[in-house]
N, C-alpha and C positions, 0 to 999 in steps of 0.2 A: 367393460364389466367392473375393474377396480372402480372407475369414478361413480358407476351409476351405488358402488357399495359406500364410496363418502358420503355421496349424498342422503345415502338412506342414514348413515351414522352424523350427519349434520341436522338432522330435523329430528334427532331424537332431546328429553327435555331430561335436564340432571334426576339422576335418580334421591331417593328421600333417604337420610339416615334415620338407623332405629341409633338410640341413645339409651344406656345403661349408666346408676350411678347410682352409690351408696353412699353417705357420709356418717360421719360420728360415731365410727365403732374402733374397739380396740384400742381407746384411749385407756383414762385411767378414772379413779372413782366411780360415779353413775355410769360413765362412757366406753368401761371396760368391756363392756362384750358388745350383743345387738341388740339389748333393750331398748335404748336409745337413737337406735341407728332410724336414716333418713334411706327410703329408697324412691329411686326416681325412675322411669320410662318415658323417653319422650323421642316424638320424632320430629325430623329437624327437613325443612325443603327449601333449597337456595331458588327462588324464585327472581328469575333473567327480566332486565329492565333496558327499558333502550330498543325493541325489539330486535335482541342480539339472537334470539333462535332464528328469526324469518332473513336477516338479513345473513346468517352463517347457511341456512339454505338456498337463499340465492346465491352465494360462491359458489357453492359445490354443484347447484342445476347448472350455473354457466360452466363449470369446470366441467361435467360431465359433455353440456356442448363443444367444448374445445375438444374432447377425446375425440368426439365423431368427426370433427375436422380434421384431428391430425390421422385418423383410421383413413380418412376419404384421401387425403395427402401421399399415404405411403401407399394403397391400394394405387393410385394415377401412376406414382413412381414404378411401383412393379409392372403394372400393365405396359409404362413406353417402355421399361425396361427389356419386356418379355416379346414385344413387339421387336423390337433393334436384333437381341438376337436371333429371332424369328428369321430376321431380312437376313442373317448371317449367313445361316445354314441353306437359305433360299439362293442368296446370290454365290453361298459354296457350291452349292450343286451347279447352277450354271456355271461357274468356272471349270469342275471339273468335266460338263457335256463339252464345254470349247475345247480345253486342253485335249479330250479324247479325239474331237472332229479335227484341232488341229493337227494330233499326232496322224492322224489317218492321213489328213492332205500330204505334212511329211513325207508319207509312206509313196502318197501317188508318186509325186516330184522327185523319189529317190526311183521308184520302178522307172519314170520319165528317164533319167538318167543313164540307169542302168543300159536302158532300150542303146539309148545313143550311144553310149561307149560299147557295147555289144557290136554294133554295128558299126563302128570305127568313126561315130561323127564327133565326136567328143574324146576328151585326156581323160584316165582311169581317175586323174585328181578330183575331180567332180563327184564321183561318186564318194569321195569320203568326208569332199564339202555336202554333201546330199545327207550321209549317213550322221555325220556331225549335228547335223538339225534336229533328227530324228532322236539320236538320244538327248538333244534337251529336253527336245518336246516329252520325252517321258522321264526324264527327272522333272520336269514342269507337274505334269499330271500326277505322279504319287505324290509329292508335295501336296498341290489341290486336293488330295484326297485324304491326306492329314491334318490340312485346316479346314478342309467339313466334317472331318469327326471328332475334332475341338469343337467347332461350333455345335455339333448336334449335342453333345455332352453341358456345352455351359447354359443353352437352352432348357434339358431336362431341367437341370440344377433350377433354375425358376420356379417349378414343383419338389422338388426337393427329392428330388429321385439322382441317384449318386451315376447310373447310368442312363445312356439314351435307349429306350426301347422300341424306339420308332424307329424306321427305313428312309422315311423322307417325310419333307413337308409338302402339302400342295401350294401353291403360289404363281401370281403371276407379274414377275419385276417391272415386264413392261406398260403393266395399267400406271399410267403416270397423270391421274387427274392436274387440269390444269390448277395453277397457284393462286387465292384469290388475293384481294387488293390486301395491305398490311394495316390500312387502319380497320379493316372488317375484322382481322382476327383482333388488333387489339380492343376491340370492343368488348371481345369474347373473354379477357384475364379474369372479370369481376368473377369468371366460373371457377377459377383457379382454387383448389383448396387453400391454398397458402398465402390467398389475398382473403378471401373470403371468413377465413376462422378470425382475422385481426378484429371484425366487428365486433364478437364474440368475446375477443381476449381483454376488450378498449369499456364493454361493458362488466366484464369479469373483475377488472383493475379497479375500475370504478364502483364494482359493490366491495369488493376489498376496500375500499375508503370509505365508504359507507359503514361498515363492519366495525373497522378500527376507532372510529369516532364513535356507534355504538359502545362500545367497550370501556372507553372513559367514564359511561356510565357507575355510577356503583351497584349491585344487586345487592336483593336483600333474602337473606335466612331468616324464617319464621320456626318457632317449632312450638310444641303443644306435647305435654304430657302430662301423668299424676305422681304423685307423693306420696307414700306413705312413712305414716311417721307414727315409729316401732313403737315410742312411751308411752302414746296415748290410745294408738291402733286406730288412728283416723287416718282419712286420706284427702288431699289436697292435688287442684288441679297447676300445672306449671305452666306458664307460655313463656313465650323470650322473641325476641326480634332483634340482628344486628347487621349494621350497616359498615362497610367500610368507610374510611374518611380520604377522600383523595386529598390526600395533603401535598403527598411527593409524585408517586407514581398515579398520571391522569392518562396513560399510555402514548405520551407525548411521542417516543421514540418509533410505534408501527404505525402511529398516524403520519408521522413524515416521512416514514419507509414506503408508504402507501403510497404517497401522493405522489412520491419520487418516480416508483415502481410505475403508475399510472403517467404519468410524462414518458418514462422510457417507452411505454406500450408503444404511445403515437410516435415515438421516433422510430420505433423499430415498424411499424407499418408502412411509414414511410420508405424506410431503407428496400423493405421486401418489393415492394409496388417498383422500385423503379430497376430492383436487381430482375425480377422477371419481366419489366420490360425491355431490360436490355439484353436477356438470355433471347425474348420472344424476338425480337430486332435481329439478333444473330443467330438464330435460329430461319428465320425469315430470308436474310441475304443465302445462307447455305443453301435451303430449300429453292428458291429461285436460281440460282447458280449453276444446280444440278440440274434443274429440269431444263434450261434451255444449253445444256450441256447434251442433255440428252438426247432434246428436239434435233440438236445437229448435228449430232453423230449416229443418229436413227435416221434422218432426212436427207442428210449429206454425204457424211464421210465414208459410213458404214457400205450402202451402195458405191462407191467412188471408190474405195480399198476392194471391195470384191470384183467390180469391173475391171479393173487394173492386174488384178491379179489372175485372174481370167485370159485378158487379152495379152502379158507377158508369157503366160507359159503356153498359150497355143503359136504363138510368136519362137519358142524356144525350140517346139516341136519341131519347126519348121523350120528351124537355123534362120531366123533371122535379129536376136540376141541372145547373148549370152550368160549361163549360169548363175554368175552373180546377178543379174538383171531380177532373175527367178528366183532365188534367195529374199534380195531385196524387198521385194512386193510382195510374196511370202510374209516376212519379217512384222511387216506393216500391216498386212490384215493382223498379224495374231493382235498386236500391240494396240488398232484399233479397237477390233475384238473387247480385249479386256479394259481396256478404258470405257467402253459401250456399258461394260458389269460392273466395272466401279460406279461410274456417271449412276447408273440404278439404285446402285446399292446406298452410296450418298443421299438419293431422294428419298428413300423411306426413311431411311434412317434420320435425316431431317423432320422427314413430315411424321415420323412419330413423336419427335423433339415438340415441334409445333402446337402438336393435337393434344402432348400433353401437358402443356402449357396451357390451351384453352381449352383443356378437359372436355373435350367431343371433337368426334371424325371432320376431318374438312368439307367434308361432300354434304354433310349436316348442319352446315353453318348458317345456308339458308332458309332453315325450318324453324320461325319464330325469333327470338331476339334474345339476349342474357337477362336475367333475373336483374 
């Protein structure tokens, strides 16, 4: 709204002066009072040469187009922004449903315990290896449930709501679209607002050099008024026209500021094109990393820790190993477990990085082609 208000105040045309003037009174002899006095009204209007009005509106339309670039810019920011936290509070809740299901398992393997040394097959010392588990497992879980009401809190803050009034999010961490090739997405940056406004910026520079050069121009003040003249009560019409003389000042100094200013543009375009493609690049290995992070520990590990821990403690029931055996592979699922919700949580959190680098969903990438 500020820029579209320069531009309305860049296409406005100098205003006219009125001119008041009296001469030849208050002297001495004839001249002593206003018998003889001159008076004058005239109005005076600086008329712009060079077409320095059209070419100071074209700054300020481009400027107003760079506004909506840098508006489209920080809108993309907050949206992957608001997305990442999003995943926060998604992949919080899942930590806290494990930590609650781990503390239960806990619970089984201590009752397991319990059973055996009740019945004499086991040392009482197991059950306080048993009961030890148990309270991490719930210092684990209230912890989980203080960093999902951080995250549900830093999420609100995105709306600007100082608390969270919501229960939960819905989500679902493990849709994990597959990753597409990396020169597909890099095709997609030209979407980027922050590659996209340089065009914008490269043309803006460049009516600034245009401008500046109008400017060297001199304009000219016309004015036009009447006389009247007191001794004889006649009246007479005035005109006047004056020109600057560029002697010294031809604006030599904003025309080379200009030019300057316009050479930085194109370097700083440059600089931005290769810094987002190296964000997109690393953005790209993360995102791929996670997802076949996840592929196999969804595929592999994740079934491989619960079958294991499965057939150790029905193996335990049965006295054919040992408590710590059952600990163990315990242990292991949990830490599988939560490597499974990190591996997730990494992927969105990348693939929001990604999307909003090329400014659209990845699942949309094959609908059409970049501008």
């Amino acid at each position: 709204r500020a820029s579209e208000a320069r531009a309305l105040q860049a296409g406005l045309q100098p205003n006219p002066e009125l001119e008041g003037e009296v001469e030849d009174l208050a002297g001495s002899g004839n001249f002593s009072g206003f018998d003889e006095a001159e008076s004058t009204i005239a109005l005076s209007q600086l008329i712009e040469l060079g077409g320095k009005r059209t070419k100071r509106l074209r700054v300020a339309e481009l400027g107003r187009g760079l506004a909506t670039w840098d508006y489209e810019a920080k809108r993309l920011w907050i949206l992957t922004k608001t997305a990442q936290e999003f995943v926060e509070v998604l992949a919080g809740q899942r930590r806290v449903e494990l930590q609650t299901a781990s503390l239960g398992l806990a619970r089984e393997v201590l009752h397991t315990v319990s059973e055996r040394v009740d019945a004499g097959k086991s040392s009482p010392i197991e059950t306080t290896r048993a009961q030890v588990v148990v309270s991490q497992s719930e210092i684990l879980l209230e912890r989980a449930k203080r960093t999902l009401e951080a995250a549900r809190a830093r999420l609100a803050a995105n709306w600007g709501s100082t608390t969270a009034r919501f229960q939960s999010v819905i989500g679902t961490l493990e849709e994990t679209p597959e990753v597409p090739a990396l020169d597909t997405l890099t095709a997609w940056i030209v979407e980027n607002p922050d590659i996209s406004r340089w065009s914008v910026e490269i043309a803006e520079r460049q009516a600034r050099v245009e401008l500046a050069e109008a400017q060297a121009i001199p304009d000219v003040t016309v004015k036009a008024g009447a006389r009247l003249l007191q001794g004889t009560d006649e009246t007479a019409f005035v005109v006047g026209l004056s020109v600057p003389l560029p002697l010294y000042d031809r604006n030599q100094g904003r025309r080379s500021e200009a030019a300057f200013n316009l050479a930085k543009a194109n370097a700083q375009r440059r600089a931005v094109e290769l810094r987002i493609r190296t964000a997109l690049s690393d953005a790209y290995q993360s995102l791929l990393s996670a997802y076949r992070e996840v592929e196999t520990l969804r595929d592999e590990v994740l079934p491989a820790a619960r079958s294991a821990f499965d057939g150790i403690s029905e193996a335990y029931r049965q006295g054919k190993l040992t408590q710590l055996d059952v600990l163990d592979s315990q242990r292991t699922l949990f830490e599988v477990r939560e490597q499974f919700t990190e591996a997730l949580s990494s992927y969105h959190h990348a693939r929001a990085r990604v999307e909003g680098l090329v400014g659209r969903p990845i699942e949309n990438l094959d609908k059409g082609g970049p501008r």
